[in-house]
Backbone and ligand atoms as CSV (ligand in chain L), in Angstrom:
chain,resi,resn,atom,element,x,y,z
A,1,UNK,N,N,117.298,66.129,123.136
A,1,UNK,CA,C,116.269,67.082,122.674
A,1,UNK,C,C,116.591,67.517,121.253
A,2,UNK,N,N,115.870,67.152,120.226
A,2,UNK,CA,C,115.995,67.920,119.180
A,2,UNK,C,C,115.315,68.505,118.663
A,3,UNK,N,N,115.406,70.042,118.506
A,3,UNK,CA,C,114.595,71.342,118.096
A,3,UNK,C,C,114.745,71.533,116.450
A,4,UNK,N,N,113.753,71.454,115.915
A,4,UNK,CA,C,113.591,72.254,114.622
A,4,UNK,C,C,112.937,73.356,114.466
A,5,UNK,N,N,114.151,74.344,113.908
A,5,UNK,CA,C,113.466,75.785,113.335
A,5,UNK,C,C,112.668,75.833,111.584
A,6,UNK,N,N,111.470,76.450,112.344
A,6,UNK,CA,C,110.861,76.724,110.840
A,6,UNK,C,C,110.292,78.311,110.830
A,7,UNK,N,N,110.805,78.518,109.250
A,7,UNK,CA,C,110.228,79.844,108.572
A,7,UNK,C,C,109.534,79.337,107.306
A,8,UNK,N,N,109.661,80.584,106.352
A,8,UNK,CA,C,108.754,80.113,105.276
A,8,UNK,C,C,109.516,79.489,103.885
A,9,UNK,N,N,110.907,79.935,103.837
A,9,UNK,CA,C,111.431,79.333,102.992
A,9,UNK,C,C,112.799,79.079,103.351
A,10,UNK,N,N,113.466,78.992,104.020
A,10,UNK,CA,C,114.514,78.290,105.049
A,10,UNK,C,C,115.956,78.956,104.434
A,11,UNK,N,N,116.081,80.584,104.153
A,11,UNK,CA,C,117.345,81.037,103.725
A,11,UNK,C,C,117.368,82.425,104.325
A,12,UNK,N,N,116.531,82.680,105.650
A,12,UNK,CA,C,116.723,83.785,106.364
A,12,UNK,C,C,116.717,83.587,107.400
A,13,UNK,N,N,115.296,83.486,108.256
A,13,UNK,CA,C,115.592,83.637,109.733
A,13,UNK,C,C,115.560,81.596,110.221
A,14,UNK,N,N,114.780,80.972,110.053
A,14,UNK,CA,C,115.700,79.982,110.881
A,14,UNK,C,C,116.558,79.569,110.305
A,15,UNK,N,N,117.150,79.811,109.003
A,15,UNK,CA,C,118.904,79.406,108.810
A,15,UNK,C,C,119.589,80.166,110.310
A,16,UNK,N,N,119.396,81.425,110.957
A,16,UNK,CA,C,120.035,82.257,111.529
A,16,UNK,C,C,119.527,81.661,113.085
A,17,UNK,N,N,118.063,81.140,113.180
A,17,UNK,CA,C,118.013,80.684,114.301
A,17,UNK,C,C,118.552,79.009,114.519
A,18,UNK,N,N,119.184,78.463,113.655
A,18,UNK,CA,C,119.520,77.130,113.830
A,18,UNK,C,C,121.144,77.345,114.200
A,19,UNK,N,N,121.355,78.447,113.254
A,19,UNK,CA,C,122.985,78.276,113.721
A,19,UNK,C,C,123.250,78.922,115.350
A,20,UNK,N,N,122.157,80.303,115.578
A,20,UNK,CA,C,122.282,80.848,116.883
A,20,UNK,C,C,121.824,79.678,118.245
A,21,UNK,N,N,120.548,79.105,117.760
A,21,UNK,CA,C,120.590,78.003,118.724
A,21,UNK,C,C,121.371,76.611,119.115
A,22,UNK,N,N,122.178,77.124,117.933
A,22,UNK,CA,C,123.596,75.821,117.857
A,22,UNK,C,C,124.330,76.031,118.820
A,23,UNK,N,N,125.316,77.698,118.443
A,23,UNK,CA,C,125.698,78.243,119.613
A,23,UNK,C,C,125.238,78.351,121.109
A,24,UNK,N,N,124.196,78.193,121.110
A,24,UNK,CA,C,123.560,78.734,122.974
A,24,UNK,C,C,123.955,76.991,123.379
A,25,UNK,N,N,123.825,76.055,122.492
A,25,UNK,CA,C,123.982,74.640,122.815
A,25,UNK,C,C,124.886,74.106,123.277
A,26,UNK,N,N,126.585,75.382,122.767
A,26,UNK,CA,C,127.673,74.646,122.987
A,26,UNK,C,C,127.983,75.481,124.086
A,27,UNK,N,N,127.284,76.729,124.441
A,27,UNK,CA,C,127.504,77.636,125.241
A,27,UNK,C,C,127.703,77.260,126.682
A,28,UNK,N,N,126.285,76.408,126.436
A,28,UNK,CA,C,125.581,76.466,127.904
A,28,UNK,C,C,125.756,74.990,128.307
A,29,UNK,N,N,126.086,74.079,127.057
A,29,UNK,CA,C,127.033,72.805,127.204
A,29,UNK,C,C,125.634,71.340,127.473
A,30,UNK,N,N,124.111,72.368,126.512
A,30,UNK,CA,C,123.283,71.015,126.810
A,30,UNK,C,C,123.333,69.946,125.835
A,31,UNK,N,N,122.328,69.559,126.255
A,31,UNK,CA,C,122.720,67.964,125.118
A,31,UNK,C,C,120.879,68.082,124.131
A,32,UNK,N,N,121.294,68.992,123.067
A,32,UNK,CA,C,120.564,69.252,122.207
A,32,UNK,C,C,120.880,69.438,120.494
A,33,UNK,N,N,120.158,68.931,119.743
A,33,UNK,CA,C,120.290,68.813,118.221
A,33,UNK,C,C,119.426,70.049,117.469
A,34,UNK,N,N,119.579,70.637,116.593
A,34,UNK,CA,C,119.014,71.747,115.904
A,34,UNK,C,C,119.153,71.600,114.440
A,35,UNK,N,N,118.223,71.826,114.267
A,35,UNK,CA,C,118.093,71.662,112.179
A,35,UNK,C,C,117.065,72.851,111.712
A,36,UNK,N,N,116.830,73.289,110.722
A,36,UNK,CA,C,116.174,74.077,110.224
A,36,UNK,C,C,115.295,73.679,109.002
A,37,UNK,N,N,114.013,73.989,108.603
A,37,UNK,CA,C,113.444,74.163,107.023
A,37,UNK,C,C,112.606,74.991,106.843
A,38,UNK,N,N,112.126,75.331,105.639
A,38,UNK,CA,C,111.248,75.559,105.554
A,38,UNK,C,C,109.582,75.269,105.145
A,39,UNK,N,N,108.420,75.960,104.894
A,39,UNK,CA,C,106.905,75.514,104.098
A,39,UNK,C,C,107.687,75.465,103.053
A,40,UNK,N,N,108.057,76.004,102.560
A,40,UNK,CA,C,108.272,76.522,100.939
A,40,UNK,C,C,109.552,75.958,100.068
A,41,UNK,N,N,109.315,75.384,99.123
A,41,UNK,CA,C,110.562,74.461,98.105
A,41,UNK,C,C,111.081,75.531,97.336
A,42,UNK,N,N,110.702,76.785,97.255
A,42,UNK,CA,C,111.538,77.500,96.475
A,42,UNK,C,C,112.837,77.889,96.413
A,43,UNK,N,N,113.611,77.554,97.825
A,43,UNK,CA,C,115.055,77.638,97.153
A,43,UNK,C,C,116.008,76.550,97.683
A,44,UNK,N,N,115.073,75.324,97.596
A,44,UNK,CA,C,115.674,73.835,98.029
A,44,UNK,C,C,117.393,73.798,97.710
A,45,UNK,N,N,118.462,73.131,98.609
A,45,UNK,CA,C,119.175,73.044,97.891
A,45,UNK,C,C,120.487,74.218,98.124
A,46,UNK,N,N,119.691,75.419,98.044
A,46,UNK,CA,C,120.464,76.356,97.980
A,46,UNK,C,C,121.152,77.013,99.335
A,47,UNK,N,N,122.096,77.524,99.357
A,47,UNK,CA,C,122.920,78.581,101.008
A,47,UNK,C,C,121.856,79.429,101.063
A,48,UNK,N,N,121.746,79.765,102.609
A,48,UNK,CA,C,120.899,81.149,103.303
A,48,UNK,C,C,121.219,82.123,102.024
A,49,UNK,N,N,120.266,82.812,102.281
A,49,UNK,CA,C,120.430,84.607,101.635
A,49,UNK,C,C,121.556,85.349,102.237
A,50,UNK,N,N,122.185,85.676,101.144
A,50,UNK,CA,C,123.573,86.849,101.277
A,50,UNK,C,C,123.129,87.896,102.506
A,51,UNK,N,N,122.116,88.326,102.792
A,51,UNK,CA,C,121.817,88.853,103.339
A,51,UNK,C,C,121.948,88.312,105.021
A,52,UNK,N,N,121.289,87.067,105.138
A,52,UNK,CA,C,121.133,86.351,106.560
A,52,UNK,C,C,123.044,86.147,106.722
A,53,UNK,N,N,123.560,85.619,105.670
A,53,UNK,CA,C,124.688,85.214,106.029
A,53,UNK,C,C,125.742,86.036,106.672
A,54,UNK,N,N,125.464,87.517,105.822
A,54,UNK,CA,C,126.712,88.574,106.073
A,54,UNK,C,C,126.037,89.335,107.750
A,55,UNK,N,N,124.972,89.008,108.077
A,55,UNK,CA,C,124.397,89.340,109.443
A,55,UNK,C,C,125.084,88.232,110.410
A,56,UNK,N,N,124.873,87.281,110.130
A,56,UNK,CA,C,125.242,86.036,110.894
A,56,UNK,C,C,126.781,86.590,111.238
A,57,UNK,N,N,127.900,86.758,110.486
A,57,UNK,CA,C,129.087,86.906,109.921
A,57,UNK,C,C,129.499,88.142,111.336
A,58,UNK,N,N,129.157,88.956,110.993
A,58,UNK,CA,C,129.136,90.449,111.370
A,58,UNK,C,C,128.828,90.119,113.138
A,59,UNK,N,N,128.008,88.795,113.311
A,59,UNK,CA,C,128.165,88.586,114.826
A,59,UNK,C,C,129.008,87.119,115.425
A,60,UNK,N,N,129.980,86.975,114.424
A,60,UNK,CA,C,130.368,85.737,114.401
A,60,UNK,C,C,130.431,84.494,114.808
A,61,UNK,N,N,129.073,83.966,113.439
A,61,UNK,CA,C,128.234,83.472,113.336
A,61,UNK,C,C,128.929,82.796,111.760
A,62,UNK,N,N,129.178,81.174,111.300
A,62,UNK,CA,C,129.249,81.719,109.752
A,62,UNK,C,C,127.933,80.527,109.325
A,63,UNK,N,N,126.510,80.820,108.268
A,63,UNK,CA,C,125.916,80.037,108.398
A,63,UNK,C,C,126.250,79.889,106.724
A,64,UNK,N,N,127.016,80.028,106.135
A,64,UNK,CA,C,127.486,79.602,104.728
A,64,UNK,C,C,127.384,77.919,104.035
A,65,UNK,N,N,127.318,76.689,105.145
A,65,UNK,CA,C,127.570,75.592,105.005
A,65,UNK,C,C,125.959,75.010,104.955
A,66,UNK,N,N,124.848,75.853,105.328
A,66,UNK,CA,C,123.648,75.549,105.390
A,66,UNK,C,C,122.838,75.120,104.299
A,67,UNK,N,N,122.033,74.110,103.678
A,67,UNK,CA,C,121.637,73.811,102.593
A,67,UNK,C,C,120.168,73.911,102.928
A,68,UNK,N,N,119.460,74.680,101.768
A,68,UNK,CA,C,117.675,74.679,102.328
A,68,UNK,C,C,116.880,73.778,102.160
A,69,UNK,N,N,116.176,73.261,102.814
A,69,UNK,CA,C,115.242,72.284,102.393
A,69,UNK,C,C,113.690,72.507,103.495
A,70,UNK,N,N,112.857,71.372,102.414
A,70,UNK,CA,C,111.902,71.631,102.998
A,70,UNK,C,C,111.035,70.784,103.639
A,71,UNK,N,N,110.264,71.158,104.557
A,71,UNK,CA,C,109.483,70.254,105.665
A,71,UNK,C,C,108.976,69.046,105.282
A,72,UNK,N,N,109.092,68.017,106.164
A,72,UNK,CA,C,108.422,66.767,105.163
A,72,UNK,C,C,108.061,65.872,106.677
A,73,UNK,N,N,106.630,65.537,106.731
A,73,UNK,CA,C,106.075,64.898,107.588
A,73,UNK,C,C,106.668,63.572,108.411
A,74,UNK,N,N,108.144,63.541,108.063
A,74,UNK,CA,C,109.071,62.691,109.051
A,74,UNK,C,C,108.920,63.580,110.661
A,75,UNK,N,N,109.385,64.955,110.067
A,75,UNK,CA,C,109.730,66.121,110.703
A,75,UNK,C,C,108.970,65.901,111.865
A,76,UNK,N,N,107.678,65.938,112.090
A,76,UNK,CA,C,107.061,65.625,112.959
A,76,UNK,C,C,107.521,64.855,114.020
A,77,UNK,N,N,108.195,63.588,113.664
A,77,UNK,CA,C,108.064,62.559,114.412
A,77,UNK,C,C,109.866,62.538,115.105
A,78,UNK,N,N,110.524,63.227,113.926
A,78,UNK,CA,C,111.950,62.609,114.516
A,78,UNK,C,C,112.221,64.465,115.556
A,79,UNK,N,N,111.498,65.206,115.292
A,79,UNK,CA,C,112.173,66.446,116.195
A,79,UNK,C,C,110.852,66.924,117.660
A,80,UNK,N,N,111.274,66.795,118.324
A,80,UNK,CA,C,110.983,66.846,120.290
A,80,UNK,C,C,110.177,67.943,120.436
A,81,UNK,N,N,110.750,69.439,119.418
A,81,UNK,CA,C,110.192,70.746,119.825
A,81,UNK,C,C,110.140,71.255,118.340
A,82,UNK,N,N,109.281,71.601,117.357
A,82,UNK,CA,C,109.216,72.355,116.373
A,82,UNK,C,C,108.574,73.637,116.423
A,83,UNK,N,N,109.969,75.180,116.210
A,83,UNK,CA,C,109.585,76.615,116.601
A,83,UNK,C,C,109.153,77.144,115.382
A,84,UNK,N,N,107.921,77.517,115.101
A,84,UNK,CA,C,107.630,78.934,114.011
A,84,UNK,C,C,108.046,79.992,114.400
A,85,UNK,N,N,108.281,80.578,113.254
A,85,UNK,CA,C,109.094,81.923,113.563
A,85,UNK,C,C,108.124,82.666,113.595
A,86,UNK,N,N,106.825,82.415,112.965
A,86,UNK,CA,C,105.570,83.858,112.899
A,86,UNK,C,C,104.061,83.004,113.157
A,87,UNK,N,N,103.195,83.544,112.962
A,87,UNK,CA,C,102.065,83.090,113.395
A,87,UNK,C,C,101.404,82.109,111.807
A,88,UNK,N,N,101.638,82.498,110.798
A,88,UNK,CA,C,101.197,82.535,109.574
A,88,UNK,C,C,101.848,80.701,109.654
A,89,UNK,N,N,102.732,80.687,109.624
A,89,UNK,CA,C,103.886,79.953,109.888
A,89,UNK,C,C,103.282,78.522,111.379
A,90,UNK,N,N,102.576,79.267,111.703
A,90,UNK,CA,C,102.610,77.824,113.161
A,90,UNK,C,C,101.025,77.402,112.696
A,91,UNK,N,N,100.380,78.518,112.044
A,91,UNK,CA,C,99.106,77.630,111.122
A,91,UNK,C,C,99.152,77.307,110.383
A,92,UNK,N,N,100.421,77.233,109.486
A,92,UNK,CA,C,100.395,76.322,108.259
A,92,UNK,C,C,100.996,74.437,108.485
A,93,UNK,N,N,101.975,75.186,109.811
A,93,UNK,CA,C,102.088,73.569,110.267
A,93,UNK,C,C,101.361,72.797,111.118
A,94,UNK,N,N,100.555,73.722,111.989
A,94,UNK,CA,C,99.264,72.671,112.380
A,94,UNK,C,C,98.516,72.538,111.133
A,95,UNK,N,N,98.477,73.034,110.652
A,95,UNK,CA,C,97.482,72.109,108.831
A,95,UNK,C,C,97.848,71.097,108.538
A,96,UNK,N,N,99.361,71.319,108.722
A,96,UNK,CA,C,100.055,70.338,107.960
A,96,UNK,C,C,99.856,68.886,109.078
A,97,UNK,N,N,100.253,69.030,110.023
A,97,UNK,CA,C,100.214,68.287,111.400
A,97,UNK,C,C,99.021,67.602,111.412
A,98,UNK,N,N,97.882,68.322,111.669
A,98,UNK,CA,C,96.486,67.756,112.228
A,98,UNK,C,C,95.972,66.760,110.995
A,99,UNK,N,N,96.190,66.973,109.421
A,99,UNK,CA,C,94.959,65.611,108.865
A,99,UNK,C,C,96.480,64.523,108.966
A,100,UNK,N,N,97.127,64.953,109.007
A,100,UNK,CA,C,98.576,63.569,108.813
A,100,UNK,C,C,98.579,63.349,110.499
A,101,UNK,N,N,97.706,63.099,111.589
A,101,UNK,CA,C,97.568,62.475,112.522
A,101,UNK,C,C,99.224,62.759,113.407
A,102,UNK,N,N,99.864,63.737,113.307
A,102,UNK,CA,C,101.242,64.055,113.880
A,102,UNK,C,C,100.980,64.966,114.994
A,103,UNK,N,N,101.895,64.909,115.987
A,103,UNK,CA,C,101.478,65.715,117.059
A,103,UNK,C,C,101.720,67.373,116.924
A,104,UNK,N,N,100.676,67.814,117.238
A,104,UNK,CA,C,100.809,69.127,116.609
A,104,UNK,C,C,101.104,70.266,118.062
A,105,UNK,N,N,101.092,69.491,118.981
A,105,UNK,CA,C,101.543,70.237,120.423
A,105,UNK,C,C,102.994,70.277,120.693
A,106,UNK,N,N,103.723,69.466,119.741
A,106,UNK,CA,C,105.235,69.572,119.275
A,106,UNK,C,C,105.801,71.250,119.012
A,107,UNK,N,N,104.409,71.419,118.343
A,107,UNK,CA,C,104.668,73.012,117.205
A,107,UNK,C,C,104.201,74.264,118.691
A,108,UNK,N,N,105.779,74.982,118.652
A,108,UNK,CA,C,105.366,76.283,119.194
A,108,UNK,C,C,106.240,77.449,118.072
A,109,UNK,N,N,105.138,78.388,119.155
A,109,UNK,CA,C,105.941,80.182,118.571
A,109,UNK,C,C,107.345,80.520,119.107
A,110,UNK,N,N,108.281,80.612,118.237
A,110,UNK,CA,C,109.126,80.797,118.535
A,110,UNK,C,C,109.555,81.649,119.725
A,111,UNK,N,N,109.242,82.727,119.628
A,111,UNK,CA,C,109.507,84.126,120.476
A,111,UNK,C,C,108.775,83.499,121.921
A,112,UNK,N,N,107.577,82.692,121.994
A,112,UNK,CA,C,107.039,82.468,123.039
A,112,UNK,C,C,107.696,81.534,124.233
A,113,UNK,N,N,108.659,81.317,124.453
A,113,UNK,CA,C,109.938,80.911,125.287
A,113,UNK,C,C,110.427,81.387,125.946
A,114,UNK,N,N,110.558,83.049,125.356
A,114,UNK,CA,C,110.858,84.005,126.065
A,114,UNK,C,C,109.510,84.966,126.389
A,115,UNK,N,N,108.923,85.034,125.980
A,115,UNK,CA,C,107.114,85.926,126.228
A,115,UNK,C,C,106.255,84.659,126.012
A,116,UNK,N,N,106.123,84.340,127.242
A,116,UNK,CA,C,104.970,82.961,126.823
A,116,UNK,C,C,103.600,83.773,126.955
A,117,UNK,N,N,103.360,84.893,127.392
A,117,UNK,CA,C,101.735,85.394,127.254
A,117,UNK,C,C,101.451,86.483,125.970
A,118,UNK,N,N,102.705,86.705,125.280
A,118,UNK,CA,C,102.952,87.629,124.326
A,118,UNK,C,C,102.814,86.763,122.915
A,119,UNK,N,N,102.674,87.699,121.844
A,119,UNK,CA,C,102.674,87.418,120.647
A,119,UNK,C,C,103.326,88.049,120.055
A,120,UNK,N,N,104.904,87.596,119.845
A,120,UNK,CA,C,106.028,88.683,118.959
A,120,UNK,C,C,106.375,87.797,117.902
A,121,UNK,N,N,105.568,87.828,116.478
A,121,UNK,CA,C,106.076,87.305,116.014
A,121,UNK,C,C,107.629,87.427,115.270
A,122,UNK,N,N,108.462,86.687,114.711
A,122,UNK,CA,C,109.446,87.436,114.160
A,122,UNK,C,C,109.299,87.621,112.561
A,123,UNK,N,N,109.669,88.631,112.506
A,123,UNK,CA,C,108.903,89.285,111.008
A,123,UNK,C,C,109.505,88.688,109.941
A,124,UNK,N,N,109.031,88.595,108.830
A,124,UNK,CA,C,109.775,88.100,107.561
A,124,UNK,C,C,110.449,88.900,106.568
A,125,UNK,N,N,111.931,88.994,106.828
A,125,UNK,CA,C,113.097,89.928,106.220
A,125,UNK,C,C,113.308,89.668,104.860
A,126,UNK,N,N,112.812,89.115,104.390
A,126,UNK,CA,C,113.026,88.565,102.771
A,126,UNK,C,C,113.322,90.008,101.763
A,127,UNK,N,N,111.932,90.368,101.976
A,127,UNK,CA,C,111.939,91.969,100.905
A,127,UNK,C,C,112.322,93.276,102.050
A,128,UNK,N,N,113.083,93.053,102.680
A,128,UNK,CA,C,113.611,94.269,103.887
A,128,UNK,C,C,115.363,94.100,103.577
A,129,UNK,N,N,115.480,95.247,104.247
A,129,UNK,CA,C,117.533,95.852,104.055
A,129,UNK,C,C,117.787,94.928,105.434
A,130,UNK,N,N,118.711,95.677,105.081
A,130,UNK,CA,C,120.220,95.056,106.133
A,130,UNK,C,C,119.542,95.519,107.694
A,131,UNK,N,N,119.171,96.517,107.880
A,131,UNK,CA,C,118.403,96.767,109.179
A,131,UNK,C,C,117.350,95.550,109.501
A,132,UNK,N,N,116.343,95.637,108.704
A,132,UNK,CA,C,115.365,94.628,109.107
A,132,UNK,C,C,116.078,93.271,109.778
A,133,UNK,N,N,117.310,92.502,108.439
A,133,UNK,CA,C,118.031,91.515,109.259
A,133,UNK,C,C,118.720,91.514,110.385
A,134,UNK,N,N,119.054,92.921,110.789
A,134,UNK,CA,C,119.657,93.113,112.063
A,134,UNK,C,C,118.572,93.320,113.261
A,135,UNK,N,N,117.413,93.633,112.943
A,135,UNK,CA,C,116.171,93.262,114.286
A,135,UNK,C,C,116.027,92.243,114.197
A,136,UNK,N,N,115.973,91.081,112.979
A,136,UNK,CA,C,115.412,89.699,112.812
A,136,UNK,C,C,116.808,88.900,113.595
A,137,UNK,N,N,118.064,89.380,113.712
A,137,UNK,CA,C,118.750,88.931,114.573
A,137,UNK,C,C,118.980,88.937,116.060
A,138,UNK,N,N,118.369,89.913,116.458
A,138,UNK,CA,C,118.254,90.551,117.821
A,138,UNK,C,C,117.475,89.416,118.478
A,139,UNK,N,N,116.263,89.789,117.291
A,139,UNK,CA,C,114.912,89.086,118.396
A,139,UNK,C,C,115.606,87.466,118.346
A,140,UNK,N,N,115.682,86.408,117.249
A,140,UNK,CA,C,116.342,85.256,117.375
A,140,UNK,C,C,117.457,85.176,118.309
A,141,UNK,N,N,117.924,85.984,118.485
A,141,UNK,CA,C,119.381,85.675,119.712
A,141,UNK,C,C,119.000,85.857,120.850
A,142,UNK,N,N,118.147,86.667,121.022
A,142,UNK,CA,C,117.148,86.920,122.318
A,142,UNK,C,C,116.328,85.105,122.684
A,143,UNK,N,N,115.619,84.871,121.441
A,143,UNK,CA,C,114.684,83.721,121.510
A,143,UNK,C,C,115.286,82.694,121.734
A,144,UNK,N,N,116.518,82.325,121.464
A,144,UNK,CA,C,117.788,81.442,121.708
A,144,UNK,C,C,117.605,81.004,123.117
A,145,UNK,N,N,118.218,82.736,123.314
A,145,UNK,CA,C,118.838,82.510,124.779
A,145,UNK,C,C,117.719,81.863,125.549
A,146,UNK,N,N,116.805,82.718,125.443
A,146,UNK,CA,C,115.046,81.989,126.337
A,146,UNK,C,C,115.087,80.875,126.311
A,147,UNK,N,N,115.338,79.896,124.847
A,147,UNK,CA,C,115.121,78.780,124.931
A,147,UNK,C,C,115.994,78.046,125.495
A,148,UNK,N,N,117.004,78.130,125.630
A,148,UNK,CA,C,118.385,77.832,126.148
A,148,UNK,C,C,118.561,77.463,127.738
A,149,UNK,N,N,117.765,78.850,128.109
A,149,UNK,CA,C,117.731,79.193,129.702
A,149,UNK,C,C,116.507,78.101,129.918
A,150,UNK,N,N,115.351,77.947,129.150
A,150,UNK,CA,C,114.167,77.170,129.810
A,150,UNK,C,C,114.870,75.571,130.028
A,151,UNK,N,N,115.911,75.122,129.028
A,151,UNK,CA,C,116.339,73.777,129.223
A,151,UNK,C,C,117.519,73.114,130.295
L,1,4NP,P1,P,112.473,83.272,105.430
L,1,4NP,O1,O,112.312,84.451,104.360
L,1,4NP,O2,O,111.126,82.625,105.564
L,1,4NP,O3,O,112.879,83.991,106.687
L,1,4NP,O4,O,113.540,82.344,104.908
L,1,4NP,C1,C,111.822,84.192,103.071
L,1,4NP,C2,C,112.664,83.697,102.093
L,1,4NP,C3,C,112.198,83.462,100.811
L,1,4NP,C4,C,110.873,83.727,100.519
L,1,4NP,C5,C,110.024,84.208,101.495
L,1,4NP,C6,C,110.503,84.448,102.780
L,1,4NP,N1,N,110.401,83.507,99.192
L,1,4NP,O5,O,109.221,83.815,98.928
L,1,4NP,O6,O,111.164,83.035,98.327
């Protein structure tokens, strides 16, 4: 099974949900692969945000080794389950999905694993403090586990 996490520019929350769903992987001892990107090329290349990292850290977690990059219509084909982290986010990749003929029933809501009749999206911590990253960690370690437990 291999799961890809997507946000909008790949140096906050699924940097944090690729490494947390790494962990639930070795936890629970399944036989699953995890990668992360993002829509957005703006910080290709580069480590998570100081911010995601020293959260990650603080639950020891280290996602320092992570490089960002961004979605590219392979994605589709080589990953089993692709999670949006927000709603904004799972319609930009069915856009992306539906005229490039890729399966777009691949693409779910993240949080919905654990609330499959709910809509929680997970919020985007970019312009938020150290708190915001510490709910944006909660809910991902929560969404983990859901996903973890469904496999
Ligand atoms: P993320 O947060 O989608 O959780 O990685 C963001 C990071 C960067 C930007 C937006 C959101 N940005 O506009 O550069």
């Amino acid at each position: 099974m291999k799961i890809l996490m997507v946000c909008l520019g790949n140096i906050c929350r699924s940097p944090l949900a690729e490494e947390v769903m790494r962990s639930k992987i070795e936890k629970y001892g399944l036989n699953a692969e995890v990668d992360s990107c993002g829509l957005g090329g703006w910080h290709v290349g580069e480590p998570p945000d100081d911010r995601a990292q020293r959260t990650a850290l603080k639950h020891g977690l280290n996602i320092s080794h992570q490089k960002c990059r961004k979605i590219t219509l392979n994605d589709f084909d080589d990953f089993d389950v692709i999670y949006a982290m927000d709603n904004e986010i799972f319609r930009n990749l069915s856009q992306i999905a539906i005229p490039a003929r890729k399966p777009q029933e691949k693409i779910k809501l993240f949080m919905n694993e654990l609330y499959p009749n709910e809509n929680r999206p997970v919020p985007d911590p970019y312009s938020g403090g150290m708190s915001q990253f510490e709910e944006v960690w909660k809910m991902i370690d929560a969404g983990c586990e859901g996903i973890a437990k469904r496999m």
